[in-house]
N, C-alpha and C positions, 0 to 999 in steps of 0.2 A: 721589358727591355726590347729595346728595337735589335732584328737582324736580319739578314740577307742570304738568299737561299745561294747555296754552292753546288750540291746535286743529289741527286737518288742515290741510297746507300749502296743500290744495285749497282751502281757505278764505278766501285770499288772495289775490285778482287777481292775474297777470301785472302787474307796473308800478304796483303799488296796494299800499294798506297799511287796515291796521283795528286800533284800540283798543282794549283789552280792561281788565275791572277786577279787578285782581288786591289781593290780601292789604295792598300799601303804597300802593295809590293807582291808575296806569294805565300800560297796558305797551304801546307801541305798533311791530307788528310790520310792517316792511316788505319790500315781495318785489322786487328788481329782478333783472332777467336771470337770474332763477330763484336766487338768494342772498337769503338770510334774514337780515335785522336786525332787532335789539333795541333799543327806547330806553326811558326813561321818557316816559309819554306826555303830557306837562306841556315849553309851553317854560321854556325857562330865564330869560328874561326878564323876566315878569310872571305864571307860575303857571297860563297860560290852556291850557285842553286843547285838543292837538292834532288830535281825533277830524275836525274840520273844518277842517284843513290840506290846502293845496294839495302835489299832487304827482305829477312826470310823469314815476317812473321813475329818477330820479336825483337831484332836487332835493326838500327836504320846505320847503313855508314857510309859517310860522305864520299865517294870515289873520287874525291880528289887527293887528301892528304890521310884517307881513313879514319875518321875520328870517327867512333859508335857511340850511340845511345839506343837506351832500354825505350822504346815506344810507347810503354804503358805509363812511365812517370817523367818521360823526357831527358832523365838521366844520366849524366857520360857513364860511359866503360871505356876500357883500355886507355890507349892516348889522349881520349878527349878532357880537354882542362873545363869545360864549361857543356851547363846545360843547353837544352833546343828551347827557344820561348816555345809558352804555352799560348795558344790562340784558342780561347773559349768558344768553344761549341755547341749545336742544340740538334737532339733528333727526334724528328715529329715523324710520327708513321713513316714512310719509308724516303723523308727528306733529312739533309741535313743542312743544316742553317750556321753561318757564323753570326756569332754574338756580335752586336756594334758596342766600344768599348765607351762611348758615350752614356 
C-alpha cells in the first residue's frame, strides 16, 4: 500500500498532537503514551479545524463548541454526538507515514 511521509515521531510532543495539510484537507496526528493516532483534522460537527483544540494526553476537544473525544479509539465523550474519522497510519522507525486510501 502506497503512503506519504507526514513527519518524525520526534515531531510530536509526548501528550500532544499537531495538524498537518495533507492532499484532502488535514490530518491530525496524536501522540499519547507514546501511540500514534490518526484523525481528519476537522471536527465532525461544524467543519471547524482542530489545529487549536484542547488536549491533555487522552482527551482531544474542539475549542469551538467543546465536543471531546477519547484519542485512542476516536470516540465521543460528553457532548460530542459523532466520532473523529479515523485516517490510517503507518510507523517505520522513527517516521510516520499516512496511508493512501487507494
Amino acid at each position: 500500500m502506497a503512503s506519504t511521509f507526514i513527519c518524525k515521531k520526534s515531531d510530536i510532543p509526548q501528550d500532544g498532537f499537531k495538524v498537518f495539510d495533507v492532499a484532502d484537507g488535514k490530518l491530525l496526528i496524536a501522540n499519547s503514551d507514546d501511540g500514534y493516532y490518526g484523525y481528519n483534522g476537522y471536527c465532525p460537527h461544524q467543519e471547524v479545524c482542530l489545529a487549536e483544540a484542547l488536549y491533555d494526553g487522552k482527551v482531544l476537544t474542539c475549542h469551538e463548541h467543546l465536543w471531546q473525544w477519547d484519542i485512542v479509539s476516536g470516540e465521543p465523550q460528553g457532548l460530542a454526538e459523532g466520532p473523529l474519522v479515523i485516517k490510517l497510519i503507518e510507523q517505520s522507525n522513527d517516521e510516520i507515514h499516512l496511508l493512501d486510501a487507494t
